[in-house]
N, C-alpha and C positions, 0 to 999 in steps of 0.2 A: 790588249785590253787590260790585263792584268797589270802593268804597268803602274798606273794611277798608284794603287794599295801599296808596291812595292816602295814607294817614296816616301818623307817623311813630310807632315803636316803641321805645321805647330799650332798647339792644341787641339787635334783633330784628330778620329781614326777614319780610315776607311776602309770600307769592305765591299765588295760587289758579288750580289747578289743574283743571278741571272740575268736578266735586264738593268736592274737595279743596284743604280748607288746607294749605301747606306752611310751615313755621315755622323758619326758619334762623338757629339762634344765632351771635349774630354782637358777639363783644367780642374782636378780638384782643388778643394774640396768643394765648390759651386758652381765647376763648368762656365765661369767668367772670361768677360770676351778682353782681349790685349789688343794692340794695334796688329800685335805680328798674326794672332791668331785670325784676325776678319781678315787680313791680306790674303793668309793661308785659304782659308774661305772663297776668297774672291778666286784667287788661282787656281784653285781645283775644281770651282764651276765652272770656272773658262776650259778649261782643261775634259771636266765633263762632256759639256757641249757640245765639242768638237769630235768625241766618239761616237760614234752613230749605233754603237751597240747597248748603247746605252737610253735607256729609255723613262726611266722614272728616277724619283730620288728621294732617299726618310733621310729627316733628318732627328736624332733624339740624342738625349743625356747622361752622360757616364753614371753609376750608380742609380742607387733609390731614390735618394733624395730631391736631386735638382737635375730640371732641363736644362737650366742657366739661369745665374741671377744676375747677368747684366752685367754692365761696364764694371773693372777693376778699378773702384773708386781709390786706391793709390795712386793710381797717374794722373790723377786731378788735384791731390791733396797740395799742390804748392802755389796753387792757382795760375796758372803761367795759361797764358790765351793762347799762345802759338802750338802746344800740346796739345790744346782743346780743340784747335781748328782743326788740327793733323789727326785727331782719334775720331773728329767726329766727321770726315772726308774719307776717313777709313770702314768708320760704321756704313756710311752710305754706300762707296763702292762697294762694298760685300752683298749688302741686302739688297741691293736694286741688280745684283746680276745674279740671286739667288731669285728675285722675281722675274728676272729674266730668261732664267735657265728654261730652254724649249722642250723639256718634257714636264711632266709631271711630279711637282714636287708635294711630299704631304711630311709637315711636324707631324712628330708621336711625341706628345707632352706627358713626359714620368716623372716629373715632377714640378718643384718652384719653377716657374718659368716668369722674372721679373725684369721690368728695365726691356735692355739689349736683349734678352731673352724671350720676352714675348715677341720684341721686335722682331726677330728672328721668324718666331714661327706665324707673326703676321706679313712676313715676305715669302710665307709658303705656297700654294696654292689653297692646301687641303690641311686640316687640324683634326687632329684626334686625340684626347685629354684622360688621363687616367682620375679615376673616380674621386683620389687623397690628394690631388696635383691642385693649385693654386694659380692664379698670375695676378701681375698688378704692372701698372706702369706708375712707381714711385718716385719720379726723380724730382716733382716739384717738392718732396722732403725733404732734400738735402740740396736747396736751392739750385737745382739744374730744370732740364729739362727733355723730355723723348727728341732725341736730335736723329734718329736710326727711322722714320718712319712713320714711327708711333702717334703723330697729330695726326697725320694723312692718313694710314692704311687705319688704324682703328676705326673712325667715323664710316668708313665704307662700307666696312660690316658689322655692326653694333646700332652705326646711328648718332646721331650727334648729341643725346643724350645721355646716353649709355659712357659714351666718349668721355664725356664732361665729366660724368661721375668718378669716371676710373681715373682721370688725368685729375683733373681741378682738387678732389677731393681726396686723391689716393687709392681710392679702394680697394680694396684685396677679392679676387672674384674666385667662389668657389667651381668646379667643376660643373654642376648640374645649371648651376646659372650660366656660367660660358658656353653650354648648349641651349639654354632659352632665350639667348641676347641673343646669337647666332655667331658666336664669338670662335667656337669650332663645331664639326659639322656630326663629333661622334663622343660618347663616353666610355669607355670600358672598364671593365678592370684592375687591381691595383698590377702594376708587371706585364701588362697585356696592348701597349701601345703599337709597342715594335712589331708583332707579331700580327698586330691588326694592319698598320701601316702598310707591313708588305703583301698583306693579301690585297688591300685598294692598290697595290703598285702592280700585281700579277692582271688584275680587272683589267689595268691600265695597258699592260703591255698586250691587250688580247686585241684591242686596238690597233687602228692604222698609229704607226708612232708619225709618219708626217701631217697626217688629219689631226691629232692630238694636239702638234706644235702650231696648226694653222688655226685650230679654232680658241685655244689658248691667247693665243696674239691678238684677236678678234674678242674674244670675252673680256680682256685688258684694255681693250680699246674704250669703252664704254664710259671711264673713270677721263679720257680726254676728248675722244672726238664729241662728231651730235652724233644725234641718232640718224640723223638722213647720209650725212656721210659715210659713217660705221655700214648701213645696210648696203650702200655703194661697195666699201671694200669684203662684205661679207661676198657678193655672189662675182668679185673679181677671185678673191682666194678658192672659191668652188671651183672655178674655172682654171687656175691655177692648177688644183691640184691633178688636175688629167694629164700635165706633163713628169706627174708621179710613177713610177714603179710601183710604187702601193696600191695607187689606185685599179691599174689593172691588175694586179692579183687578188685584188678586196674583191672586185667585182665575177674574177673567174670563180676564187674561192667559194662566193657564196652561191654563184649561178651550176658549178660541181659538186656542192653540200657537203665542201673539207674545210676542215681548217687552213685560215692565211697562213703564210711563210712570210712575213714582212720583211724589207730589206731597209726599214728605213731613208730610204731615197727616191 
Protein backbone atom coordinates (compact mmCIF):
# COMPACT_ATOMS: atom_id res chain seq x y z
CA UNK A 1 0.00 0.00 0.00
CA UNK A 2 2.79 2.27 0.93
CA UNK A 3 4.22 1.81 -2.39
CA UNK A 4 2.39 4.48 -4.35
CA UNK A 5 4.00 7.49 -1.89
CA UNK A 6 7.27 5.80 -2.25
CA UNK A 7 7.60 6.64 -6.20
CA UNK A 8 8.02 9.83 -7.84
CA UNK A 9 5.12 11.75 -9.58
CA UNK A 10 5.90 14.58 -11.73
CA UNK A 11 4.38 17.36 -10.24
CA UNK A 12 2.63 15.65 -7.69
CA UNK A 13 2.91 14.63 -3.99
CA UNK A 14 1.31 11.82 -2.41
CA UNK A 15 0.51 10.89 0.74
CA UNK A 16 -1.88 8.29 2.08
CA UNK A 17 -3.88 8.97 4.68
CA UNK A 18 -5.68 5.88 6.23
CA UNK A 19 -8.11 5.05 3.55
CA UNK A 20 -7.17 8.08 1.76
CA UNK A 21 -5.20 9.19 -1.00
CA UNK A 22 -4.08 12.64 -0.72
CA UNK A 23 -2.93 14.22 -3.93
CA UNK A 24 -1.02 17.64 -3.63
CA UNK A 25 -0.24 19.58 -6.76
CA UNK A 26 2.77 20.68 -6.58
CA UNK A 27 4.48 22.89 -9.58
CA UNK A 28 5.40 26.05 -8.21
CA UNK A 29 4.89 28.91 -8.33
CA UNK A 30 1.12 28.16 -9.63
CA UNK A 31 0.83 24.40 -9.32
CA UNK A 32 0.36 24.38 -13.39
CA UNK A 33 -0.50 21.37 -15.23
CA UNK A 34 2.60 19.90 -17.98
CA UNK A 35 1.83 17.01 -20.33
CA UNK A 36 4.24 15.02 -17.99
CA UNK A 37 2.39 16.09 -14.87
CA UNK A 38 -1.54 15.05 -16.19
CA UNK A 39 0.20 11.60 -17.39
CA UNK A 40 1.66 11.36 -13.76
CA UNK A 41 -2.05 12.05 -12.72
CA UNK A 42 -3.61 9.74 -14.99
CA UNK A 43 -1.09 6.90 -13.74
CA UNK A 44 -1.48 7.25 -10.20
CA UNK A 45 -5.34 6.98 -10.40
CA UNK A 46 -4.87 3.93 -12.32
CA UNK A 47 -2.62 2.81 -9.88
CA UNK A 48 -5.07 4.19 -7.00
CA UNK A 49 -7.78 2.14 -8.28
CA UNK A 50 -6.52 -0.91 -8.34
CA UNK A 51 -5.65 -0.85 -4.33
CA UNK A 52 -8.63 -1.82 -2.78
CA UNK A 53 -7.25 -0.23 0.45
CA UNK A 54 -7.74 2.61 -0.80
CA UNK A 55 -10.87 4.25 -0.49
CA UNK A 56 -11.38 8.11 -0.97
CA UNK A 57 -9.24 10.61 -2.62
CA UNK A 58 -8.30 14.93 -1.86
CA UNK A 59 -7.01 16.42 -4.14
CA UNK A 60 -5.43 20.14 -3.36
CA UNK A 61 -2.60 22.83 -3.89
CA UNK A 62 0.98 23.33 -2.84
CA UNK A 63 1.07 26.51 -0.80
CA UNK A 64 -1.41 29.51 -0.02
CA UNK A 65 -1.75 30.87 -3.02
CA UNK A 66 -2.90 28.44 -5.82
CA UNK A 67 -4.92 25.21 -6.38
CA UNK A 68 -3.81 25.49 -9.98
CA UNK A 69 -3.84 27.97 -12.58
CA UNK A 70 -4.15 25.78 -15.34
CA UNK A 71 -2.23 24.76 -18.47
CA UNK A 72 1.58 26.06 -18.68
CA UNK A 73 0.75 28.46 -21.31
CA UNK A 74 4.53 28.02 -22.66
CA UNK A 75 3.78 24.94 -24.36
CA UNK A 76 1.31 26.67 -26.56
CA UNK A 77 3.35 29.84 -27.07
CA UNK A 78 4.65 28.62 -30.72
CA UNK A 79 1.52 27.67 -31.79
CA UNK A 80 2.21 24.21 -33.18
CA UNK A 81 -1.41 22.17 -33.49
CA UNK A 82 0.31 18.71 -33.01
CA UNK A 83 1.49 20.06 -29.17
CA UNK A 84 -2.10 21.30 -28.81
CA UNK A 85 -3.59 18.02 -29.74
CA UNK A 86 -1.06 15.99 -27.55
CA UNK A 87 -1.69 18.32 -24.21
CA UNK A 88 -5.08 18.62 -24.82
CA UNK A 89 -5.53 14.29 -25.21
CA UNK A 90 -3.44 14.55 -22.02
CA UNK A 91 -5.68 16.88 -20.12
CA UNK A 92 -8.56 14.59 -21.05
CA UNK A 93 -6.93 11.30 -20.20
CA UNK A 94 -6.08 12.59 -16.72
CA UNK A 95 -9.52 14.10 -15.80
CA UNK A 96 -11.84 11.53 -17.14
CA UNK A 97 -10.01 8.72 -15.08
CA UNK A 98 -9.76 11.25 -12.13
CA UNK A 99 -13.77 10.97 -12.77
CA UNK A 100 -13.46 7.85 -13.10
CA UNK A 101 -11.70 6.89 -10.14
CA UNK A 102 -14.13 4.38 -7.99
CA UNK A 103 -14.05 5.92 -4.76
CA UNK A 104 -14.71 9.07 -3.68
CA UNK A 105 -12.92 11.90 -4.85
CA UNK A 106 -13.33 15.46 -3.19
CA UNK A 107 -11.06 19.06 -4.37
CA UNK A 108 -10.08 21.05 -1.32
CA UNK A 109 -9.69 24.37 -3.34
CA UNK A 110 -6.92 26.73 -1.34
CA UNK A 111 -6.59 28.75 -3.59
CA UNK A 112 -6.58 30.33 -7.49
CA UNK A 113 -8.14 27.43 -9.05
CA UNK A 114 -8.24 28.59 -12.98
CA UNK A 115 -8.18 26.97 -16.47
CA UNK A 116 -6.99 23.23 -16.07
CA UNK A 117 -7.39 23.98 -12.44
CA UNK A 118 -10.98 24.23 -11.99
CA UNK A 119 -11.07 21.55 -14.44
CA UNK A 120 -9.45 19.52 -12.29
CA UNK A 121 -11.42 20.01 -9.31
CA UNK A 122 -14.72 19.78 -11.73
CA UNK A 123 -13.63 16.03 -12.31
CA UNK A 124 -13.96 15.64 -8.61
CA UNK A 125 -16.84 14.25 -7.16
CA UNK A 126 -16.95 16.68 -4.21
CA UNK A 127 -15.63 20.50 -3.78
CA UNK A 128 -14.77 22.36 -0.93
CA UNK A 129 -13.40 26.21 -1.41
CA UNK A 130 -11.51 28.13 0.95
CA UNK A 131 -13.22 31.51 1.72
CA UNK A 132 -9.93 34.09 -0.30
CA UNK A 133 -9.88 31.13 -2.99
CA UNK A 134 -11.22 32.20 -6.51
CA UNK A 135 -11.76 30.26 -9.95
CA UNK A 136 -12.54 31.11 -13.40
CA UNK A 137 -12.34 29.36 -16.51
CA UNK A 138 -10.32 32.11 -18.77
CA UNK A 139 -8.98 30.61 -21.64
CA UNK A 140 -11.29 32.32 -24.14
CA UNK A 141 -8.66 35.45 -23.09
CA UNK A 142 -6.06 34.29 -24.53
CA UNK A 143 -7.83 32.85 -27.56
CA UNK A 144 -8.17 29.13 -26.46
CA UNK A 145 -10.47 27.50 -25.09
CA UNK A 146 -11.57 24.77 -21.76
CA UNK A 147 -10.52 21.60 -23.76
CA UNK A 148 -10.07 19.45 -20.04
CA UNK A 149 -13.90 19.36 -19.49
CA UNK A 150 -14.77 22.61 -18.71
CA UNK A 151 -17.86 23.19 -21.41
CA UNK A 152 -19.23 19.75 -20.34
CA UNK A 153 -18.82 19.29 -16.60
CA UNK A 154 -19.45 23.17 -15.59
CA UNK A 155 -23.02 23.31 -17.30
CA UNK A 156 -23.97 20.29 -15.08
CA UNK A 157 -23.52 21.82 -11.98
CA UNK A 158 -23.96 25.57 -12.29
CA UNK A 159 -26.38 25.48 -15.28
CA UNK A 160 -26.00 26.72 -18.49
CA UNK A 161 -26.18 30.23 -17.51
CA UNK A 162 -23.88 30.41 -14.94
CA UNK A 163 -21.63 28.44 -17.56
CA UNK A 164 -21.97 31.09 -20.04
CA UNK A 165 -21.08 33.70 -17.67
CA UNK A 166 -17.94 32.04 -16.52
CA UNK A 167 -16.70 30.82 -20.07
CA UNK A 168 -18.25 33.36 -22.63
CA UNK A 169 -17.44 36.19 -20.47
CA UNK A 170 -14.51 35.27 -18.22
CA UNK A 171 -15.58 35.78 -15.06
CA UNK A 172 -13.71 35.46 -11.98
CA UNK A 173 -16.14 33.57 -9.37
CA UNK A 174 -15.70 34.34 -5.83
CA UNK A 175 -16.06 31.71 -2.97
CA UNK A 176 -19.35 32.43 -1.50
CA UNK A 177 -20.93 32.57 -5.00
CA UNK A 178 -19.23 29.16 -6.18
CA UNK A 179 -21.44 27.86 -3.24
CA UNK A 180 -24.66 29.71 -4.41
CA UNK A 181 -24.37 28.56 -8.06
CA UNK A 182 -23.60 25.12 -6.68
CA UNK A 183 -20.27 25.30 -8.08
CA UNK A 184 -18.85 23.53 -4.83
CA UNK A 185 -20.80 21.90 -2.06
CA UNK A 186 -18.74 23.68 1.03
CA UNK A 187 -16.86 27.05 2.28
CA UNK A 188 -14.37 27.13 4.91
CA UNK A 189 -11.81 28.81 6.15
CA UNK A 190 -8.81 30.49 4.93
CA UNK A 191 -6.08 27.04 5.40
CA UNK A 192 -8.95 24.72 6.30
CA UNK A 193 -9.67 22.89 2.89
CA UNK A 194 -7.57 19.83 3.51
CA UNK A 195 -8.48 19.26 6.73
CA UNK A 196 -12.19 19.51 5.86
CA UNK A 197 -11.60 17.38 2.80
CA UNK A 198 -10.38 14.61 4.90
CA UNK A 199 -13.02 14.56 7.39
CA UNK A 200 -15.81 13.99 4.16
CA UNK A 201 -13.20 11.34 3.05
CA UNK A 202 -13.38 9.49 6.85
CA UNK A 203 -17.64 9.90 6.45
CA UNK A 204 -16.71 8.30 3.24
CA UNK A 205 -14.81 5.54 4.29
CA UNK A 206 -17.40 4.55 7.24
CA UNK A 207 -19.30 3.43 4.23
CA UNK A 208 -19.50 0.24 2.18
CA UNK A 209 -16.48 1.21 -0.12
CA UNK A 210 -18.07 -1.17 -2.83
CA UNK A 211 -21.83 0.47 -2.23
CA UNK A 212 -19.85 3.91 -2.67
CA UNK A 213 -18.29 2.65 -6.19
CA UNK A 214 -21.76 1.12 -7.35
CA UNK A 215 -23.76 4.09 -6.56
CA UNK A 216 -21.04 6.53 -7.84
CA UNK A 217 -21.20 4.83 -11.42
CA UNK A 218 -25.07 5.01 -11.10
CA UNK A 219 -25.21 8.77 -10.03
CA UNK A 220 -22.78 9.42 -13.33
CA UNK A 221 -24.87 7.63 -15.23
CA UNK A 222 -27.57 10.31 -15.21
CA UNK A 223 -25.33 12.88 -17.38
CA UNK A 224 -25.80 9.76 -20.33
CA UNK A 225 -28.26 7.19 -20.08
CA UNK A 226 -32.54 7.99 -19.58
CA UNK A 227 -33.89 7.71 -16.82
CA UNK A 228 -35.87 4.46 -17.53
CA UNK A 229 -32.76 2.69 -18.42
CA UNK A 230 -30.60 4.30 -15.42
CA UNK A 231 -33.50 2.96 -12.97
CA UNK A 232 -33.06 -0.58 -14.84
CA UNK A 233 -29.44 -0.52 -13.97
CA UNK A 234 -30.10 0.97 -10.61
CA UNK A 235 -31.92 -2.17 -8.98
CA UNK A 236 -29.47 -4.66 -11.26
CA UNK A 237 -26.38 -3.04 -9.19
CA UNK A 238 -28.66 -3.67 -5.83
CA UNK A 239 -28.81 -6.99 -6.78
CA UNK A 240 -25.22 -7.10 -7.80
CA UNK A 241 -24.10 -6.05 -4.73
CA UNK A 242 -25.17 -9.40 -2.69
CA UNK A 243 -22.32 -11.11 -4.36
CA UNK A 244 -20.30 -8.61 -2.09
CA UNK A 245 -18.29 -9.30 1.11
CA UNK A 246 -19.55 -5.96 2.22
CA UNK A 247 -22.67 -6.46 1.89
CA UNK A 248 -22.83 -9.38 4.27
CA UNK A 249 -20.93 -7.72 6.94
CA UNK A 250 -22.98 -4.24 6.45
CA UNK A 251 -25.88 -6.18 7.03
CA UNK A 252 -24.41 -8.46 10.16
CA UNK A 253 -22.69 -5.41 11.26
CA UNK A 254 -25.58 -3.47 11.76
CA UNK A 255 -28.21 -6.44 12.78
CA UNK A 256 -24.90 -7.05 15.94
CA UNK A 257 -24.88 -3.04 16.62
CA UNK A 258 -20.67 -2.95 15.75
CA UNK A 259 -19.16 -1.25 13.71
CA UNK A 260 -18.34 -2.72 9.79
CA UNK A 261 -14.78 -4.18 8.96
CA UNK A 262 -15.12 -3.63 5.18
CA UNK A 263 -13.04 -5.39 2.94
CA UNK A 264 -13.73 -3.68 0.05
CA UNK A 265 -14.59 -6.67 -2.15
Amino acid sequence: MSGHADKTWTGLKLDIDGHTAVITLSNPPANTWTVHSLAALRDLIRELNADRHIYALVVTGEGEKFFSAGADLKQFADGDKASARAAARRFGEAFETLSNFRGVSIAAINGYAMGGGLECALACDLRIIEEQAQVALPEAAVGLLPCAGGTQNLPRLVGEGWAKRMILLGERIDAPTALRIGLVEEVVGKGEAKAHALEWAQKAAKQSPTSVAACKTLVQSTRMQSHATALVSEREAFVDLFDSADQVEGVAAFLEKRAPQWKNA
